[in-house]
SESEDO-127913 format. One record per residue (C-alpha): x, y, z; residue number from 1. Coordinates in Angstrom, 3 decimals. Layout:
<sites>
SITE         u         v         w  marke
SITE         X         Y         Z    NUM
...
</sites>
This chain:
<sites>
SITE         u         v         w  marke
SITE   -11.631     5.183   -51.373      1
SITE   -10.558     3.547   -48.079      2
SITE    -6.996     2.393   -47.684      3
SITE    -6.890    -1.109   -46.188      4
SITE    -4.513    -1.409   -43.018      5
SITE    -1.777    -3.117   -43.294      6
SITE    -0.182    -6.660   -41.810      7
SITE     1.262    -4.093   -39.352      8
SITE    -1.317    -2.027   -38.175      9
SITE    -3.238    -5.076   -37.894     10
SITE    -0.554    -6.937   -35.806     11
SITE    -0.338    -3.510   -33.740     12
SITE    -3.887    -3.233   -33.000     13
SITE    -3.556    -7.213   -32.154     14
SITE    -0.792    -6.775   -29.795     15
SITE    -2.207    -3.824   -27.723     16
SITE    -5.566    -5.944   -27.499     17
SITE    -3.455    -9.105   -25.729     18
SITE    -1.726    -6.230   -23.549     19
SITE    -4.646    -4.590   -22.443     20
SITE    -6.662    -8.206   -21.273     21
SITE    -3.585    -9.097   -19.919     22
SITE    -3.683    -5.839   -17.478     23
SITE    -7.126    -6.271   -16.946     24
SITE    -6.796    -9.712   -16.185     25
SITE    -3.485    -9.251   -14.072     26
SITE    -1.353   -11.937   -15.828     27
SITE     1.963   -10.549   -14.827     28
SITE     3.104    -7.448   -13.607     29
SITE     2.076    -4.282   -15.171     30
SITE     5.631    -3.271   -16.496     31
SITE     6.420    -6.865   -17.266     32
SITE     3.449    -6.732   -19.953     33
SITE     4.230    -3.895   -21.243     34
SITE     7.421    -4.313   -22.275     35
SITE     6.568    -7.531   -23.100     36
SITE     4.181    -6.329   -26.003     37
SITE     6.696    -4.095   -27.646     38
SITE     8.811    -7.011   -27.808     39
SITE     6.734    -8.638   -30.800     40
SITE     6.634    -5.466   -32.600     41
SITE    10.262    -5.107   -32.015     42
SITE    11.147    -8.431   -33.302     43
SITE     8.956    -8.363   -36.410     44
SITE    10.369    -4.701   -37.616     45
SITE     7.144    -3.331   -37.159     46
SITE     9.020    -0.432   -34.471     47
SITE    12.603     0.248   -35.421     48
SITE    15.146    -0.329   -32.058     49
SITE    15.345     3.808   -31.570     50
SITE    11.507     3.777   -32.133     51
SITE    10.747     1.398   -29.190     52
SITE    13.546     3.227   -26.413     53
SITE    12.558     6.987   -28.031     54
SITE    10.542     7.263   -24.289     55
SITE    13.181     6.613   -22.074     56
SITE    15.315     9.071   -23.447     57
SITE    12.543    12.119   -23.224     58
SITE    12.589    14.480   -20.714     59
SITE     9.196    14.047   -19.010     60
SITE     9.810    10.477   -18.470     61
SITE    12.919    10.838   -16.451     62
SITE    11.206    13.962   -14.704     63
SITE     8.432    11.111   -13.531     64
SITE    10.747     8.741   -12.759     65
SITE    12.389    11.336   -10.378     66
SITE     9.419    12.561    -8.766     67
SITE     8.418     8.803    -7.967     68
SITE    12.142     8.705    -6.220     69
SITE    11.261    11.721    -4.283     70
SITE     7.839    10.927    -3.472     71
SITE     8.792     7.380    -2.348     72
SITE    11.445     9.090     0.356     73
SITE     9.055    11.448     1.420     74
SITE     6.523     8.386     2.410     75
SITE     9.255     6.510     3.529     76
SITE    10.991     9.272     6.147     77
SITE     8.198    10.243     7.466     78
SITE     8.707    14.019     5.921     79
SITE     4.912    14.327     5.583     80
SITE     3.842    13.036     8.693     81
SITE     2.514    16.517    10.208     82
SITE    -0.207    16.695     7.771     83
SITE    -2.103    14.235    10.755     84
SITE    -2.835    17.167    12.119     85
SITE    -3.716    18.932     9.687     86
SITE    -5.937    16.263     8.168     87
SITE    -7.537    14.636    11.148     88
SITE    -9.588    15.974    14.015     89
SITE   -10.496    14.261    16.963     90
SITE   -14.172    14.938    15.713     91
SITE   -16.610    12.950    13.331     92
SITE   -17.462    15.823    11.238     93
SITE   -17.629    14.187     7.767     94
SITE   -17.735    17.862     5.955     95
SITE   -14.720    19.131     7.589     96
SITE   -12.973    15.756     7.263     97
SITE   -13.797    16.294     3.654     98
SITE   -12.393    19.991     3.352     99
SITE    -9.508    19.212     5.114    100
SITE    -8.123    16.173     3.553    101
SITE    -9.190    17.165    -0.057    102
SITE    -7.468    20.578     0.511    103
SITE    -3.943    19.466     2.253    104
SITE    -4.096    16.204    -0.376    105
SITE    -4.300    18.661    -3.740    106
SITE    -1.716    20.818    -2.234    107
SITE     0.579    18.300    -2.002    108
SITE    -0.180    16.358    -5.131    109
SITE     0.792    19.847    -6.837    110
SITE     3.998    19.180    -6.057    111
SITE     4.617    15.690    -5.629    112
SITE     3.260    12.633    -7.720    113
SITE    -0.121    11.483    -6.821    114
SITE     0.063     7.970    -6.938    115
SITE     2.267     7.459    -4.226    116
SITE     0.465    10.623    -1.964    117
SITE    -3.090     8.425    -2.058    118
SITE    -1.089     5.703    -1.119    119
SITE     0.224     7.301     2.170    120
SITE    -2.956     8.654     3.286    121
SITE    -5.409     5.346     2.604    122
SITE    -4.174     3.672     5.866    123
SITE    -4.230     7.437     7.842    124
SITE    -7.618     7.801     6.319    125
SITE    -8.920     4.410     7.711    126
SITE    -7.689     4.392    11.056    127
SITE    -9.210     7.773    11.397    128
SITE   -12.382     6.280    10.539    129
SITE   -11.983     3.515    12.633    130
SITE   -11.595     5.876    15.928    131
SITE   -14.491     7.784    14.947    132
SITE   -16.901     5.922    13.206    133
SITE   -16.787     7.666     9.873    134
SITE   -17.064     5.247     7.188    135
SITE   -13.690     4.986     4.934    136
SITE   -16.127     5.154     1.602    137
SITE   -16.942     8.641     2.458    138
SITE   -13.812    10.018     2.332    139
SITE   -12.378     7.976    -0.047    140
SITE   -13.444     8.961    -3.671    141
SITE   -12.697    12.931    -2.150    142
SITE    -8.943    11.671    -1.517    143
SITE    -8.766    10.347    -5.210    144
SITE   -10.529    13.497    -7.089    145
SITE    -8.235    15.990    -4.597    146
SITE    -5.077    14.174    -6.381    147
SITE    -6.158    14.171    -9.620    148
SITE    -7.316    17.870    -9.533    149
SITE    -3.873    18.849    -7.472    150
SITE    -2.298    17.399   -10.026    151
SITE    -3.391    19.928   -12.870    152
SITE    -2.496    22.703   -10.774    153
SITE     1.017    23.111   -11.758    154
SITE     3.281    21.286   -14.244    155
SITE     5.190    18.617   -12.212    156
SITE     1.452    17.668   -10.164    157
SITE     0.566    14.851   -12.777    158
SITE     2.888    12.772   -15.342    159
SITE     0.087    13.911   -18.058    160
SITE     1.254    17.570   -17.622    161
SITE     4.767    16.312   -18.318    162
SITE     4.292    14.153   -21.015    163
SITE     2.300    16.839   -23.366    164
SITE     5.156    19.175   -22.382    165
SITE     7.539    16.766   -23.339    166
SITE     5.874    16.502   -26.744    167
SITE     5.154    20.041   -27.322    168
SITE     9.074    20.547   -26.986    169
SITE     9.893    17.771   -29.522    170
SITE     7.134    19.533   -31.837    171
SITE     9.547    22.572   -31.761    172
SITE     7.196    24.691   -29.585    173
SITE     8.332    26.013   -26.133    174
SITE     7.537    23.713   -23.152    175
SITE     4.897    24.613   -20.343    176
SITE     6.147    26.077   -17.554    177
SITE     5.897    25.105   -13.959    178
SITE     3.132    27.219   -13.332    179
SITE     1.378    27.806   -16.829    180
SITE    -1.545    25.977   -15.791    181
SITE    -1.796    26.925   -12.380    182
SITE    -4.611    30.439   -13.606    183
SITE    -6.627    26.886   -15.000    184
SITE    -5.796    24.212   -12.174    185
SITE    -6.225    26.404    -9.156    186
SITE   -10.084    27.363    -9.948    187
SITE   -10.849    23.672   -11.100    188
SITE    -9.335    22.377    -7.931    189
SITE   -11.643    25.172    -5.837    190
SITE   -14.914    24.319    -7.297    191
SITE   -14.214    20.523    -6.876    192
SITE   -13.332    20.294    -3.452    193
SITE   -16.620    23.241    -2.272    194
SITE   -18.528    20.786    -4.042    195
SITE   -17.279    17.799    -2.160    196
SITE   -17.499    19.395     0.604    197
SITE   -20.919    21.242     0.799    198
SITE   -22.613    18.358    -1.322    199
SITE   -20.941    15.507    -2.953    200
SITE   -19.934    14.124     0.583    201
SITE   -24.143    13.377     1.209    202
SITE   -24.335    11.479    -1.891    203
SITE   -20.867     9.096    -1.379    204
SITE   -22.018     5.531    -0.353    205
SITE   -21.490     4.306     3.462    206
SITE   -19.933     1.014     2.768    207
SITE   -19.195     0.875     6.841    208
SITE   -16.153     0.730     8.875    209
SITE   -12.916    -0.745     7.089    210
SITE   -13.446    -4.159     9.307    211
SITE   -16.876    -4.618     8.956    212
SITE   -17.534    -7.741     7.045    213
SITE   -14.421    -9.366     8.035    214
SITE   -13.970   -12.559     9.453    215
SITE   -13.754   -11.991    13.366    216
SITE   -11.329   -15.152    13.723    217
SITE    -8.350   -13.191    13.964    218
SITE   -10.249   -10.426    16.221    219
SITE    -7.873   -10.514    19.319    220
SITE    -4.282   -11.659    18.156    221
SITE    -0.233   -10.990    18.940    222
SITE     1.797   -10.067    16.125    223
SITE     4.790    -7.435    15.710    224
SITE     6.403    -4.853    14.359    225
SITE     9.975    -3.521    14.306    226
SITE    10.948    -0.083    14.681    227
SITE    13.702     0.466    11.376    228
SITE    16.810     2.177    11.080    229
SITE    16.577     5.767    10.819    230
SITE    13.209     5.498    11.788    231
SITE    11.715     8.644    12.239    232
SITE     9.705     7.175    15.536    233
SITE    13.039     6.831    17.317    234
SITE    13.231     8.961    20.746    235
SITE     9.352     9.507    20.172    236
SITE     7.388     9.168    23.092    237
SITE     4.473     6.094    22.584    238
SITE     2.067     8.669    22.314    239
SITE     4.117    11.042    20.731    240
SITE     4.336     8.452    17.976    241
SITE     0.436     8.159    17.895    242
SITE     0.752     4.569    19.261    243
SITE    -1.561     4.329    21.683    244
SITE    -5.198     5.136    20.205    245
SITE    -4.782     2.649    17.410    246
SITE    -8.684     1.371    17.386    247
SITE    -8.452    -2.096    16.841    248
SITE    -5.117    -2.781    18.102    249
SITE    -2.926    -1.933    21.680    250
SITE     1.034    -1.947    22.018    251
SITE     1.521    -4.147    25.078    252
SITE     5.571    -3.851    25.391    253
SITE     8.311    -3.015    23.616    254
SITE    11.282    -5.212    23.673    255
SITE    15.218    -4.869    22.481    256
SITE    17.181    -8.092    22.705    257
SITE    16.190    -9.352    26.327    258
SITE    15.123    -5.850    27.939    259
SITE    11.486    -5.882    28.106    260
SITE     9.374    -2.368    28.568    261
SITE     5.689    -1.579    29.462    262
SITE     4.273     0.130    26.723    263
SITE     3.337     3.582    28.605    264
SITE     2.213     6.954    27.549    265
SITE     6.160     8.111    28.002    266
SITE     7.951     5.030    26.918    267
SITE    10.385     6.231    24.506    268
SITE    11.109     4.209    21.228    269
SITE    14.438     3.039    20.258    270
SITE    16.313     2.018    16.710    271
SITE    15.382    -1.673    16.944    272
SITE    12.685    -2.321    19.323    273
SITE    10.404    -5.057    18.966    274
SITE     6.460    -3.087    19.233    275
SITE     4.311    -6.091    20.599    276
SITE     0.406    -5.699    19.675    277
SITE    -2.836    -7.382    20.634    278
SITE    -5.663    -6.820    18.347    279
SITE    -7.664    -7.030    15.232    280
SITE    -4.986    -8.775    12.093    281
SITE    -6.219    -6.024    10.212    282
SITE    -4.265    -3.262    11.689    283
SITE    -0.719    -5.087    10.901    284
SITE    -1.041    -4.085     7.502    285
SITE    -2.312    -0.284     8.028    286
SITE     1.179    -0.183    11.151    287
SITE     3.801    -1.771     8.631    288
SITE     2.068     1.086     6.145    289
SITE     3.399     3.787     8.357    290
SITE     7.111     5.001     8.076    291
SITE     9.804     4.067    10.340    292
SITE     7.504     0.443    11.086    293
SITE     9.216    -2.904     9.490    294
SITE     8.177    -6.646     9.951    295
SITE     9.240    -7.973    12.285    296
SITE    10.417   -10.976    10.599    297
SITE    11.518   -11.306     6.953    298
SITE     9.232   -12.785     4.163    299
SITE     9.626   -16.006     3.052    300
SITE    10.838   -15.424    -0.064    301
SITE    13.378   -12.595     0.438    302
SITE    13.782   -11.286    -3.443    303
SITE     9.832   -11.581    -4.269    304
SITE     8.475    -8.127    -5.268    305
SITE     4.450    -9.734    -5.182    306
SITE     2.456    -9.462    -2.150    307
SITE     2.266   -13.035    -0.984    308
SITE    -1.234   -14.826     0.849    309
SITE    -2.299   -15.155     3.630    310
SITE    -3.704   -18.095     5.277    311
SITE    -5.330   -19.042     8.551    312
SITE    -4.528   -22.535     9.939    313
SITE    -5.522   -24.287    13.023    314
SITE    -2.613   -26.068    15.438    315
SITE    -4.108   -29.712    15.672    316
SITE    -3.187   -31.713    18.924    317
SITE    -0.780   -34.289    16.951    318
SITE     1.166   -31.350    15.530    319
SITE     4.855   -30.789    16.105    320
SITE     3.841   -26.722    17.385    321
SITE     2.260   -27.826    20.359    322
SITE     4.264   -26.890    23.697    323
SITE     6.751   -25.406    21.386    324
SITE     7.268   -21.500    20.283    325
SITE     8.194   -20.733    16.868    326
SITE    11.603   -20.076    17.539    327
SITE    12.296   -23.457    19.030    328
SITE    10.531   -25.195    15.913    329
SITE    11.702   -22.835    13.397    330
SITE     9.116   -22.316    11.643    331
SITE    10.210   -20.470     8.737    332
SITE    12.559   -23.849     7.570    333
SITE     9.636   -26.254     8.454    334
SITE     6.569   -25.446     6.891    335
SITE     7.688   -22.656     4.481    336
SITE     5.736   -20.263     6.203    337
SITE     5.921   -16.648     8.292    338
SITE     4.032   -16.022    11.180    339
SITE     2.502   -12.513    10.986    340
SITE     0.010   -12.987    14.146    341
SITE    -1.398   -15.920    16.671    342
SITE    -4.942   -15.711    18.414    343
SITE    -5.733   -18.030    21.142    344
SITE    -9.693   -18.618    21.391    345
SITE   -10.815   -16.707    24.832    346
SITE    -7.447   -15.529    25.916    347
SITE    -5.366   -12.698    25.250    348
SITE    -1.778   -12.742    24.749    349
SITE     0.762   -10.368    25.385    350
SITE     4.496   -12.196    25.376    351
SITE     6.649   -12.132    22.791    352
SITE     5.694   -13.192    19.446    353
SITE     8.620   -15.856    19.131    354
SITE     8.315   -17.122    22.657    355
SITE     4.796   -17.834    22.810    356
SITE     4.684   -21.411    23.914    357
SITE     1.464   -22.760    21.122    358
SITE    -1.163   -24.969    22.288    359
SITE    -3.476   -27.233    20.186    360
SITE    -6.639   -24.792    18.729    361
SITE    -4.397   -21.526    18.570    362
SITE    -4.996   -20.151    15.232    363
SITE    -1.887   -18.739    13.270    364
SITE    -2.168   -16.189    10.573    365
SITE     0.739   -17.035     8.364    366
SITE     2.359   -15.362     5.307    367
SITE     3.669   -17.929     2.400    368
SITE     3.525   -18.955    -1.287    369
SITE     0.449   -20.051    -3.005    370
SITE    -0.061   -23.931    -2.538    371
SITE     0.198   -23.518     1.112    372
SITE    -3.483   -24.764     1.928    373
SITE    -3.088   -27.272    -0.343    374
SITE     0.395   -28.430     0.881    375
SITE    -0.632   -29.002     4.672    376
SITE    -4.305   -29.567     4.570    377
SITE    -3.274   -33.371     3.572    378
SITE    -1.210   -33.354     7.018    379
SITE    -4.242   -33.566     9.454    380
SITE    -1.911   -34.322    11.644    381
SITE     0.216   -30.722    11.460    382
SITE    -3.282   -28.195    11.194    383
SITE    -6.595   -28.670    11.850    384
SITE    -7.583   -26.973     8.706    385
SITE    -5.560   -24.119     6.562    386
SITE    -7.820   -21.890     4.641    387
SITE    -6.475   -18.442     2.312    388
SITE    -7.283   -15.144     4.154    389
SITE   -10.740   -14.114     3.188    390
SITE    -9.454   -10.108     3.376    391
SITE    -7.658    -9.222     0.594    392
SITE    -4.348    -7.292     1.058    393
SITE    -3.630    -4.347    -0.871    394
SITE    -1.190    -4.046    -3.811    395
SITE     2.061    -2.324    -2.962    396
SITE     2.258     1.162    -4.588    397
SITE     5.586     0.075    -6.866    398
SITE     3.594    -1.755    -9.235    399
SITE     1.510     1.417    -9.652    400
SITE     4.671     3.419   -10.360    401
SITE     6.026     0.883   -12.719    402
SITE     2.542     0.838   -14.540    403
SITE     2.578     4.299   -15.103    404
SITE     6.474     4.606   -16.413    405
SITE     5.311     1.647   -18.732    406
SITE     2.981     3.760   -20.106    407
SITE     4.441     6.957   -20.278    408
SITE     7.795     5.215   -22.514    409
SITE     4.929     3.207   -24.305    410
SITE     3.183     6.587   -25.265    411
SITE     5.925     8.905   -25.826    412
</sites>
């Protein structure tokens, strides 16, 4: 006869059903909900205190936790940053686009963790489709399949490999080694990417460029970068640094304190410089995505860890801006706000973010908390009109790494 389930398999099965709509749904932060559903099960006596930290003693999930470390200062030096080459030709040949990037990317996701390797290579992927034409959604769906498959190639390539190894150990049976799956992974990794690349690539959707679809209104802006401390772009040449054939987007000048320099072929970058840019909004994100590049100016809310909006408002005629740069009105302290880029409707700009002098009809793409819009479109007099950013921005990787942790000391 069947056994019924208990109060606390019931309130177990209840429990993971709220945390998985609120993951779906994206009610908090992925780690945030996780540990928030052991809670309950913690405080009714369902899991026993060394039941619900067991994970974050075992082995595999500190391994993880390392690699992330290690992964996260390889993005963020720059280490990788000759596998441009390697990756990207000058020419539009989607097959050997394919090859190459789904070969170099499962080599390194042997190695490294995956998550944060896709995560370096979306915004080298799209600007190489932007130069050439190539749409993104070709290549894309290779990039993810080439990590997942590098990953099985050896025992460190994918937190999976660790976690069953972790398990087997606590079982009482030996654990896998670093290269006990590689006789299985390497052949699985072969026949994906020759299929990829001799066939799968036809069948992949073309979606477009990146930018198609986009609103055009910030087409031609200024906005700015900052090269960081210990960047690895320091003493780089412009085009040494691959600053010059950016698509969408052209470094006018470079500027330290008050010493302003022509952004040439053989200007040389230095710890600190401010990188000036006119072009398409769209590429700030995909620059600030590439190590040793910082904002220019700090968010608005230095200790947030979310990806804050973005929101498009119009300088009215009656507004405080007008005649005035954004240094002189402080615009940070005034409307709550961050200036990320400025167009000006049939001229291009090329001074200094800061010291722009605004007119009335400039449109400012700004960076602040949700409620802006709502805030200033009842002062007609300040804006025009203050709309969200239609184009989404991406997620930062960290919330993908803390998923993943919360899942591996939920599972373990």
């Amino acid at each position: 006869m069947p056994t019924a389930l208990s109060w606390e398999a019931w309130t177990t099965l209840g429990v993971i059903g709220l945390m998985l709509v609120a993951l779906v749904r994206d009610i908090a932060q992925p780690h945030l909900v996780l540990l928030g559903a052991l809670a309950p099960l913690l405080i009714l006596g369902i899991l026993t205190p060394e039941d619900a930290f067991a994970g974050l003693s075992n082995s595999a999930v500190l391994t993880v936790g390392a690699l992330f470390v290690v992964a996260a200062g390889v993005q963020n030096t720059g280490a990788l940053g000759f596998t441009d080459r390697l990756l990207f030709a000058k020419e539009s040949n989607v097959r050997m686009a394919t090859f190459r990037l789904m070969s170099t990317t499962a080599v390194m996701s042997a190695f490294l963790n995956n998550t944060p390797i896709v995560a370096m290579l979306i915004p080298r992927v799209q600007a190489w489709s932007e130069r050439t034409g190539v749409p993104a959604s070709k290549l894309m769906i290779p990039l993810s399949y080439a990590a997942i498959v590098g990953g099985t190639i050896t025992l460190i390539g994918t937190s999976t490999n660790l976690v069953v190894s972790g398990l087997m150990e606590d079982a009482g049976y030996p654990p896998l080694g670093l290269f006990t799956l590689t006789g299985v992974g390497i052949p699985v990794a072969v026949a994906v990417i020759a299929y990829f690349a001799l066939v799968g690539y036809r069948l992949l959707p073309d979606r477009g460029g990146v930018g198609e679809g986009l609103d055009d209104g910030l087409a031609e802006c200024l906005f700015e970068a900052r090269v960081a401390q210990g960047s690895p772009l320091v003493g780089q040449t412009v085009e040494e640094a691959g600053l010059r054939a950016l698509g969408d987007a052209y470094l006018v000048h470079l500027r330290h304190g008050d010493d302003v320099r022509p952004a040439t072929p053989e200007t040389v970058i230095r710890e600190g410089d401010r990188l000036t840019f006119t072009g398409h909004s769209v590429a700030l994100d995909r620059l600030l995505a590439q190590p040793g590049l910082a904002r220019a100016v700090a968010p608005v809310e230095a200790d947030t860890t979310a990806t804050l909006p973005l929101y498009e408002a119009v300088i009215a005629p009656s507004s405080a801006l007008v005649g005035r740069t954004l240094k002189e009105i402080d615009f940070r302290e005034r409307y709550q706000g961050v200036v990320l880029a400025v167009r000006r409707q049939d001229t291009t700009l090329d001074g200094a973010l800061g010291r722009t002098l605004l007119l009335a009809g400039d449109l400012l793409l700004v960076e602040a908390t949700p409620g802006f819009d709502r805030r200033w479109n009842q002062r007609r007099d300040e804006f025009y009109l203050v709309a969200p950013r239609r184009d989404a921005r991406p997620r930062a990787s960290s919330g993908k790494a803390g998923l993943a942790l919360g899942i591996l000391v939920a599972v373990v």
